[in-house]
N, C-alpha and C positions, 0 to 999 in steps of 0.2 A: 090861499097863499101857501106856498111853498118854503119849507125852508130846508137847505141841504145841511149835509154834517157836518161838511167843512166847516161852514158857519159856525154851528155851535161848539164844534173842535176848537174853532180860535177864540170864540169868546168865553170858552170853560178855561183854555189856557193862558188866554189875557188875566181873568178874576184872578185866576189860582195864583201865577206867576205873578202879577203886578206891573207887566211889560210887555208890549210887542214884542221888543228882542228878545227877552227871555221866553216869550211864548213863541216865537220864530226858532229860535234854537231847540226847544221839547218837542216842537213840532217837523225838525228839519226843511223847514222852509226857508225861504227869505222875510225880511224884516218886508218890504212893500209888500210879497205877495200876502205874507198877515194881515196887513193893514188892508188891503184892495176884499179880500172876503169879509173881514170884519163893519168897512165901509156899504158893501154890500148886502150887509144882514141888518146893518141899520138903514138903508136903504129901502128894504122891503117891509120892514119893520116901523119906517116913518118916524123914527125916536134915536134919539144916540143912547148909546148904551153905556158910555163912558166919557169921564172927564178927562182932558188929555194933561198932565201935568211933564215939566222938565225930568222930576225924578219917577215919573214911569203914568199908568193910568188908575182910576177911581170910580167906578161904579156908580153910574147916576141911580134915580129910582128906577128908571124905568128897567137898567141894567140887573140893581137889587131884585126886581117881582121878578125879571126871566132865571136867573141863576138858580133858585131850587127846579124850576120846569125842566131846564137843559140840561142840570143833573142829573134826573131822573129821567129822560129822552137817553140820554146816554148810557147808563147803565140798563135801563130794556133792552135797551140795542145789542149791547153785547151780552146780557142773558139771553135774548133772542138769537142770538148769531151762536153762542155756547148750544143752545139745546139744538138747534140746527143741524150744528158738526156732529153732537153725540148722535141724532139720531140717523145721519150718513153712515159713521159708526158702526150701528146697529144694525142700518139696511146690508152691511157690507158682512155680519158677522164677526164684526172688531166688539 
């Protein structure tokens, strides 16, 4: 299985945030196109990740176990992608 960043982008900014819209707007998207990846990553994922309430959403269990993993997928990422550039960097004599 596959899963893209997108994905975990919206659902790190849905937990964080406590809203599509709010995590639509951190993320400069649209409110659907949040929700269409987010529906998406529960999709491949075969579980919802969230309870949808009037005043924004809530993190089911299955939501709960993924949120330390995608945190930590995310910040590899971007220490991976930091030592990347440095070592661009260094190939370059910067």
């Amino acid at each position: 299985m596959t899963i893209d960043r997108r994905g975990l982008s919206a659902f790190l900014s849905i937990a964080r945030l406590g809203s599509v819209g709010a995590a639509a707007n951190a993320m400069s998207l649209s409110q659907p196109a949040v929700s269409r990846t987010l529906g998406r990553l529960e999709q491949q994922l075969g579980v919802k990740l969230f309870v949808r309430h009037a005043t924004g959403m809530e993190l089911t269990t299955f939501g709960q176990s993924l949120l330390p993993h995608a945190a930590a997928l995310e910040n590899d990422l971007k220490r991976a992608l930091l030592e990347i550039d440095q070592l661009k960097g260094a190939s370059r004599g910067i």
